[in-house]
C-alpha positions, 0 to 999 in steps of 0.5 A, a space after each residue: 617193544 620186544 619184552 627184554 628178559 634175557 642179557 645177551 653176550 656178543 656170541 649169543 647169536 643163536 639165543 638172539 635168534 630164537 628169543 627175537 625171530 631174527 635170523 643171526 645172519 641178518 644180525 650185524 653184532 656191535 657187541 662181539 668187539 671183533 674186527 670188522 675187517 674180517 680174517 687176514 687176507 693172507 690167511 684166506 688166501 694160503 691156509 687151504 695149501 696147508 691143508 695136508 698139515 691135519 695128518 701129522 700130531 703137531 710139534 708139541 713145543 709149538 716151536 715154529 709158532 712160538 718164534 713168529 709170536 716172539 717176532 710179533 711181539 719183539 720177546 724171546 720165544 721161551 718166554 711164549 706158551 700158546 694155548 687154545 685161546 686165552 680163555 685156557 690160558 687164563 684157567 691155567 694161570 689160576 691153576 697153577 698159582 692158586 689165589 686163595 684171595 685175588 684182587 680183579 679190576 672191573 667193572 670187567 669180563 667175568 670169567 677170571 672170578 669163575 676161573 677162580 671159584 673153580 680153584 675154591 679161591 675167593 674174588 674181591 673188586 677194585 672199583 674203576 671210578 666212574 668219575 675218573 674214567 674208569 681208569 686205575 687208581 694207584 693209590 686205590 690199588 695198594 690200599 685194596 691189596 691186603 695180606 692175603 692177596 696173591 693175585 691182581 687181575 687187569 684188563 689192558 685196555 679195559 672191557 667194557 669201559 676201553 680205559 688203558 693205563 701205559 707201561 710206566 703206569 704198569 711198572 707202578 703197579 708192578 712195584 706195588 704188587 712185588 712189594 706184596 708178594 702178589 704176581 699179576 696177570 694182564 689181559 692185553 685181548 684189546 690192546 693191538 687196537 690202541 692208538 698207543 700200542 708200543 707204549 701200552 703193552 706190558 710184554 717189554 715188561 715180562 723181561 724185568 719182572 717176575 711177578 706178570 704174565 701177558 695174555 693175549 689171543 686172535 679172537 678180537 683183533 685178527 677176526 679169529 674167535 673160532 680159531 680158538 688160538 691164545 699165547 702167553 708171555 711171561 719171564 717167569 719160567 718156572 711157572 711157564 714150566 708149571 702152566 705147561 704141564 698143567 695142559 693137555 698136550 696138543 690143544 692148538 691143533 695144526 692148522 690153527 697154529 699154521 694160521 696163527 703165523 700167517 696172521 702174525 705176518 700180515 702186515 697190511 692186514 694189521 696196518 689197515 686194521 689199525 687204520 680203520 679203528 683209529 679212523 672210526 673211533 675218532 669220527 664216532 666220539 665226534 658225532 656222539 658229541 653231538 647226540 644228546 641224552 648220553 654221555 661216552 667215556 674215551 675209547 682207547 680199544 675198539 669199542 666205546 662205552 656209553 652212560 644213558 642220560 636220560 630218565 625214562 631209557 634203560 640200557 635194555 630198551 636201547 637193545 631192543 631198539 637196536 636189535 629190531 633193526 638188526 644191530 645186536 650192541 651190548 647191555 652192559 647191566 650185568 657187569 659188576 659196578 654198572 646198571 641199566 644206563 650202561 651200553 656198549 657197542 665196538 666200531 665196525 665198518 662206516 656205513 654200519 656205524 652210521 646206521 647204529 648211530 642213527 638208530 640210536 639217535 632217534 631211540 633217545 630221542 623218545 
C-alpha cells in the first residue's frame, strides 16, 4: 500500500500526480463531484462564433447575463449579481456584512470558516447528527444561534453528507433567523442535482425575505470549474448594492459570461444531466446495499457519503486502494465532525461507477 500521508481534494490532480506516479489524465476523479457529462453540448458547439467577443470590455452590469439567469431561475434579474465563481461571491457576502460571530452547518466546505477569519470574524459549528442523517436540526439551530450571531451558513444539499432540507424547512429557518437579527446565506452549488429540485430551491424564497442570500455557480452541475463563473440571488438590494461595489469591475470576463448563457439555455443538456444522476444515484444505493462493511447515507445531490464498518479499514487505505486503480474518491477525515471511517465518491458515468464499486468491494473485503 502507498504511504498515504497527504489529503487530497478533487482539484489536486497535480499533487495526486507527483505523490503517486500517476499521470492525472489517467486519473478518473470521483472526488471533484462534477458532471459526468462534460460542458453543455451547445457550448461546445457555438462559443468559438463568439470568439471576437474578447475584444471589447464587457458590459460592466452584466445585463444580458443577468436576465437569462433570472429566466433559469424564474427571479427577477435585479435581484442577480454574477461573480467570478461563488467562491468571490462567498468573500463578498463576508465582506460586506462582517460577522463578528457566525454560526456554519457542517460537517462542510471549509472556505466559509477561511472567508470569515479573513474578516478577523469568529466560526462556531452546528453539529449535523450522524444519527439523524445529517440532516438540520431546528430546534438545534435556535438554541446554537445566540446574541452575538449575525450569520448562519448552510450548504443546500449539503457537502459532503448530500442531505437537503425543503422550501418550507428553509422558511423555518428563516423565521429563526429573523427573529434574531441574523441574515443567512445558502450555498445551493449541488442543488440543480436534486430529485426534488423545484421544492428545494430557496431562490423563490429571496422575494419574501430579506435576511438570505442564494449562491450558486457552474463549476459542478454545467462541468464548468474553470469557466470560474458564480451568481448571486437576493432581495435585499441594499446589500446586493453593497456586495457590488465591494467588487472589482469586470471579473467575469466576456466569454464566459457568453457561455454562462448559452449554458442556461441548454435545455437537453440539463434534462439529460438530471437523467443520468437520478438514474445512477438510485441504482448505486441499490448495489451498495449489497456491499457489506459500509454503511451509506442518502444522497439527495450527486455524490454519496459512505461510513466504514469495519475495524481494520480507514478511509485513507480505501483511497489508496482506489487511487492504484485510477479512481481518485475523497477521504473525508478532514471535515469537521467526521474521521477515518468517512468516504465520499459523486456519480459518474455506468461503466465507471461500476469499476469503483468493484474496486471497492473487493478492498473491504481484506
Amino acid at each position: 500500500m502507498f504511504g498515504y500521508k497527504e489529503h487530497f481534494h478533487g482539484s489536486d490532480l497535480e499533487k495526486i500526480e507527483a505523490v503517486y506516479g500517476i499521470k492525472k489524465e489517467d486519473i478518473i476523479s470521483f472526488s471533484a463531484n462534477v458532471n459526468p457529462l462534460g460542458i453543455s453540448y451547445k457550448l461546445k458547439k457555438e462559443l468559438s462564433s463568439h470568439i471576437d467577443a474578447i475584444t471589447t470590455y464587457p458590459d460592466r452590469e452584466y445585463t444580458s447575463l443577468r436576465k437569462c439567469i433570472a429566466e433559469y431561475t424564474h427571479t427577477d434579474y435585479r435581484n442577480i449579481l454574477p461573480g467570478n465563481g461563488s467562491t468571490e461571491l462567498i468573500s463578498l457576502v463576508i465582506q460586506v456584512l462582517k460577522p463578528s460571530d457566525a454560526l456554519i452547518a457542517g460537517p462542510v466546505y471549509s472556505e466559509y470558516e477561511h472567508e470569515i477569519s479573513l474578516c478577523n470574524g469568529h466560526s462556531h459549528y452546528l453539529r449535523l447528527q450522524e444519527y439523524e442523517n445529517f440532516n438540520l436540526n431546528l430546534d438545534a439551530l435556535d438554541k446554537a444561534l445566540d446574541a452575538k450571531t449575525s450569520l448562519f451558513v448552510i450548504c443546500n444539499p449539503n457537502n459532503p453528507a448530500s442531505s437537503q432540507i425543503d422550501r418550507e424547512t428553509m422558511r423555518k429557518v428563516l423565521d429563526i433567523c429573523q427573529r434574531k437579527n441574523v441574515f443567512v446565506m445558502v450555498d445551493e452549488t449541488y442543488v440543480e442535482f436534486s430529485e426534488d429540485y423545484e421544492n428545494i430551491t430557496s431562490i423563490p424564497l429571496t422575494e419574501c425575505y430579506n435576511n438570505i442570500i442564494v449562491l450558486r455557480g457552474v463549476s459542478k452541475f454545467f462541468a464548468a470549474p474553470g469557466l470560474r463563473l458564480g451568481y448571486a440571488v437576493c432581495g435585499n438590494r441594499e446589500i446586493l448594492k453593497e456586495m457590488d461595489n465591494h467588487k472589482n469591475p469586470w471579473t467575469i470576463n466576456s466569454l464566459a459570461a457568453i457561455s454562462g448563457e448559452i449554458m442556461f439555455n441548454d435545455t437537453e443538456y440539463i434534462r439529460k444531466t438530471r437523467e443520468l444522476v437520478s438514474s445512477e444515484r438510485n441504482r448505486i444505493c441499490k448495489i451498495l446495499e449489497t456491499i457489506p462493511g459500509i454503511k451509506y447515507y442518502k444522497p439527495e445531490a450527486n455524490f454519496v457519503l459512505l461510513r466504514i464498518l469495519k475495524d481494520n479499514i480507514t478511509s485513507g487505505s480505501l483511497f489508496d486502494a482506489a487511487i492504484k486503480k485510477g479512481f481518485m474518491i475523497r477521504d473525508c477525515s478532514t471535515f469537521q465532525f467526521l474521521d477515518d471511517k468517512f468516504i465520499r465518491f459523486c456519480f459518474m458515468m455506468p461503466e465507471d461507477n461500476d469499476a469503483l464499486l468493484k474496486v471497492l468491494s473487493s478492498a473491504l473485503k481484506s
